[in-house]
C-alpha positions in Angstrom: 17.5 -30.8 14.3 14.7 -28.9 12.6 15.1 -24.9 12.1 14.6 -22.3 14.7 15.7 -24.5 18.1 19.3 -24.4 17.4 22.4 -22.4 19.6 24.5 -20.5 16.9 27.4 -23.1 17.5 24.9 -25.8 16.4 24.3 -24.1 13.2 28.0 -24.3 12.8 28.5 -27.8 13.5 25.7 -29.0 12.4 26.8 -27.5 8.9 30.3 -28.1 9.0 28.9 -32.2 9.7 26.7 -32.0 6.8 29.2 -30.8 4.3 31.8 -33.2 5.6 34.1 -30.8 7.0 36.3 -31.1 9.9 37.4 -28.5 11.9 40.6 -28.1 10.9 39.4 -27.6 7.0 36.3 -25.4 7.9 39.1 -22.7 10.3 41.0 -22.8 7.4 38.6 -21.8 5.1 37.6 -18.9 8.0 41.4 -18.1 8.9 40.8 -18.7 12.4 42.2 -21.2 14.8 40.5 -24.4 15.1 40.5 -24.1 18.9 38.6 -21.2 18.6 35.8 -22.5 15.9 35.5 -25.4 19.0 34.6 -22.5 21.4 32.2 -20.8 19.0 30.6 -24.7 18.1 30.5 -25.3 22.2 29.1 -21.8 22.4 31.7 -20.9 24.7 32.1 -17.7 22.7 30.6 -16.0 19.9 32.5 -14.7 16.9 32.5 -11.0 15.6 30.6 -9.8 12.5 33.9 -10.5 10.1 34.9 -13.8 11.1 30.7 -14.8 11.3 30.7 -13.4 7.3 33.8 -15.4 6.9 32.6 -18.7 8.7 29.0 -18.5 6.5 31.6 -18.3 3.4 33.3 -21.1 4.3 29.9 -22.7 4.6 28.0 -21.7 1.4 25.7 -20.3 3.7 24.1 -16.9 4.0 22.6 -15.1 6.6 19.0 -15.7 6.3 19.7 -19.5 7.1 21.7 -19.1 9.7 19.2 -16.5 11.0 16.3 -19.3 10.4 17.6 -21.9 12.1 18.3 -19.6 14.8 16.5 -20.3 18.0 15.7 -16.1 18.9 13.9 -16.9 21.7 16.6 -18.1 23.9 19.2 -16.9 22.1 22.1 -15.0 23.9 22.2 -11.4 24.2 25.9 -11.3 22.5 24.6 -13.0 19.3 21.6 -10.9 18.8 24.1 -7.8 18.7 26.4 -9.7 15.8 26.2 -6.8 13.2 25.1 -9.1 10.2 22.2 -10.8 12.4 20.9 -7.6 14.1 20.3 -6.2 10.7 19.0 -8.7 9.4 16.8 -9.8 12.2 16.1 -5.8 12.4 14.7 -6.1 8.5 12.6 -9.3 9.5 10.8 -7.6 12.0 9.7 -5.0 10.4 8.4 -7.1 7.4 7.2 -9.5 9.9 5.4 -6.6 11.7 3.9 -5.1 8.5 2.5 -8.5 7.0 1.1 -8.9 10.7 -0.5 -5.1 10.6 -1.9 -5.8 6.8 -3.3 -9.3 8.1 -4.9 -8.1 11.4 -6.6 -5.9 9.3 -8.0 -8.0 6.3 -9.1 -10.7 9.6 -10.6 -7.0 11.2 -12.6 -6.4 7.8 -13.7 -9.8 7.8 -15.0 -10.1 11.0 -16.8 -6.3 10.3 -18.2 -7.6 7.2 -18.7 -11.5 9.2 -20.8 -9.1 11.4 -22.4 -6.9 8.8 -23.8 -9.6 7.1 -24.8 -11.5 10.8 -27.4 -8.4 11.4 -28.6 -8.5 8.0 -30.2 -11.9 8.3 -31.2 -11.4 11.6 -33.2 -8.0 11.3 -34.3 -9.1 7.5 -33.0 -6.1 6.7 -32.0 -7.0 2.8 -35.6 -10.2 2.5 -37.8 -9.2 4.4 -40.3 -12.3 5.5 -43.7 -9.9 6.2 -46.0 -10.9 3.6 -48.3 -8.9 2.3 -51.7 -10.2 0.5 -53.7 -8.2 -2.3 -56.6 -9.1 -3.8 -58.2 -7.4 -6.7 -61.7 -8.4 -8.3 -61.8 -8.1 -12.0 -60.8 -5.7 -14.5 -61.7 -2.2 -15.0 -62.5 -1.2 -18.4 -61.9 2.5 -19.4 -64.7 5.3 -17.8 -65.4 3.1 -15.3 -64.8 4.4 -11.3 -62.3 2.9 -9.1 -64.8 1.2 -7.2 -67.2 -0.1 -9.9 -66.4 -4.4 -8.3 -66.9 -2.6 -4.7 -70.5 -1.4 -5.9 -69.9 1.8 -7.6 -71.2 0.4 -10.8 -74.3 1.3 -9.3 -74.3 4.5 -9.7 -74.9 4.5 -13.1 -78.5 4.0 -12.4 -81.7 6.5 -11.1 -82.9 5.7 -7.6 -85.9 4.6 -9.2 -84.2 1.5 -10.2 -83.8 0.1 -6.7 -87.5 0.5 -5.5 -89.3 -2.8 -4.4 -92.7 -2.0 -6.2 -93.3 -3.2 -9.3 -93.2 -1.4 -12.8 -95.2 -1.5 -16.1 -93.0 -2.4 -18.8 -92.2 0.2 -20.6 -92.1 2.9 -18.2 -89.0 4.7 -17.8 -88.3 3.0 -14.2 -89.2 -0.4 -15.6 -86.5 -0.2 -18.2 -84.2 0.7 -15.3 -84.9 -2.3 -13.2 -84.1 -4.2 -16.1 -80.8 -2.4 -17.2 -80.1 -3.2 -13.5 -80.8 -6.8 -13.8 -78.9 -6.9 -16.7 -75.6 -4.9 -15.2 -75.5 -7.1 -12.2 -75.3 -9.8 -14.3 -72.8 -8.6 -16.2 -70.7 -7.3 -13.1 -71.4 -10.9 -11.8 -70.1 -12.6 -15.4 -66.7 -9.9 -15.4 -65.5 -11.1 -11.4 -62.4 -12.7 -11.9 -60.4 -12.5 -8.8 -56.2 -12.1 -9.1 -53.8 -12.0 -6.1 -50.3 -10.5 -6.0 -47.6 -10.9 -2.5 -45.1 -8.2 -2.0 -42.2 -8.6 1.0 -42.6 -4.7 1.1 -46.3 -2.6 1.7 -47.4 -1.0 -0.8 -50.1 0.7 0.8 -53.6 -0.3 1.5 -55.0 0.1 -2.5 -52.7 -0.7 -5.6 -53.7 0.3 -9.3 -52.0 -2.0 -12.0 -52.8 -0.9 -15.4 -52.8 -4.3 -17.8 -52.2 -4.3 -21.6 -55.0 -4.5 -23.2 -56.2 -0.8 -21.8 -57.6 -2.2 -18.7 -56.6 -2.0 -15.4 -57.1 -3.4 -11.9 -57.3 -2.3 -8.6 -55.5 -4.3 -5.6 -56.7 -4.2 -2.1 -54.7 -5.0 1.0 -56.0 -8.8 2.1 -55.8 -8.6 6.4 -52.8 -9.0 8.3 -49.4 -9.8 6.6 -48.4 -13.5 7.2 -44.5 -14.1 8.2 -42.8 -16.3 5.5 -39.5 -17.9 6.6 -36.8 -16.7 3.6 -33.7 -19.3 3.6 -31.7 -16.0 2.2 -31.9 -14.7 5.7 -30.5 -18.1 6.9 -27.7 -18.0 4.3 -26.3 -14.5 5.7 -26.4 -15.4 9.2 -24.7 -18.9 8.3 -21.8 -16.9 6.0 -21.8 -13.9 8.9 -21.1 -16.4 11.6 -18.3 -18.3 9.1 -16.6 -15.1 8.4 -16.9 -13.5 11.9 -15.3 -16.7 13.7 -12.9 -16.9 10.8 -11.7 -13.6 11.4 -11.2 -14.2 15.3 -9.1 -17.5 14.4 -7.2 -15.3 12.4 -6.0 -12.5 14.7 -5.7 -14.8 17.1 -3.0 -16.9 15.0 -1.2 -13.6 14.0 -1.3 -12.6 17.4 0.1 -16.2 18.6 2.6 -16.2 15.5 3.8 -12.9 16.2 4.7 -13.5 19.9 6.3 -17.2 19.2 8.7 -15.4 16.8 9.9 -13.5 19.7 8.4 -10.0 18.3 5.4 -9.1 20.9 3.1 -6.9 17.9 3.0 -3.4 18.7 6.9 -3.3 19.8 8.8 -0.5 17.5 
């Protein structure tokens, strides 16, 4: 017999057998009459809260192993009011009942957090995977403008400078055609193109200023591009593993709560 599926008589016998008792010694040891220890083995009657203490004695047993190898469910009605089982059975539901509270609710935090973590991945709200592009031209030394890759170097020179005819050398809008020459050169020699990606906009112009005194200026590059992030993945994966491992979980406390005879939510 294996505990919880036994008749309190069974427990009896079943003990008495093991120890190598016969009836005769085991009434003795409970001062009662060996007839009645056959009823209460037969289950033909149930003993009172004195003689059950006294048969236990006899037994070197105590009353949480009688109580688990106790079959509740189908138990009869005159056993469950024994004195020594209904308080202890009284005490096991209540701890049984609290562990079940405190375990519905770690499963309910795990499938909140299961959740949580779910929605995370799925709205990218912790990686996001919009790319965005920004390109910057070259360095910008100190006194120069903002713009000076983006033309504004220009402006450094007389309008004279840009006219199509011809100068004599020497005159004063000669020697700015050739300081133009020589500046566009220069702005040609200094391009030196550098990228950063960010997963968050940072606006359509970003100024980084370098070490050495210089600094550049970032422009947004088109459209952001949409970069599949395995983080994103990884929290749906865990959110789906905790979420489902929470329902298993109420579900067994539920299940385990209702096999032991003690429906959750009873007082």
């Amino acid at each position: 017999m294996t505990s919880g599926n036994m008749t309190l008589g069974e427990i009896i016998r079943y003990h008495r057998q093991q120890q190598g008792l016969s009836q005769p010694e085991l009434a003795s040891k409970a001062q009662i009459e060996q007839s009645y220890l056959s009823k209460l083995e037969n289950d033909n009657s149930y003993p009172s809260d004195d003689i059950l203490k006294r048969i236990l004695s006899g037994l070197d047993l105590d009353i949480a192993d009688l109580c688990a190898q106790l079959d509740i469910r189908s138990a009869d009605p005159k056993v469950m009011h024994i004195e020594s089982i209904r308080t202890y059975m009284g005490r096991f539901q209540q701890q049984s009942q609290r562990r079940s509270v405190f375990l519905m609710a770690i499963f309910t935090l795990t499938i909140g957090i299961g959740c949580a973590l779910f929605y995370a991945g799925y709205s990218e709200a912790f990686f996001p995977e919009k790319q965005y592009s920004y390109q910057s031209r070259g360095e910008i030394q100190p006194g120069e403008p903002t713009d000076y890759f983006e033309g504004g170097w220009r402006r450094e020179f007389p309008a004279g400078a840009y006219r199509p005819f011809s100068s004599s050398e020497g005159s004063p809008e000669g020697e700015a055609k050739q300081q133009l020459r020589q500046a566009q050169v220069d702005q040609a020699n200094r391009v030196n193109y550098h990228s950063i990606q960010s997963f968050q906009p940072l606006g359509s112009i970003v100024e980084r200023q370098l070490d050495n005194g210089n600094r550049r200026l970032y422009r947004l590059v088109g459209s952001p591009t949409q970069v599949s992030r395995a983080e994103n993945g990884w929290l749906m994966l865990v959110g789906i593993t905790l979420t489902v491992s929470g329902v298993i979980g109420l579900l067994l406390v539920l299940r385990l709560g209702s096999f032991r005879g003690y429906p959750l939510g009873n007082g």
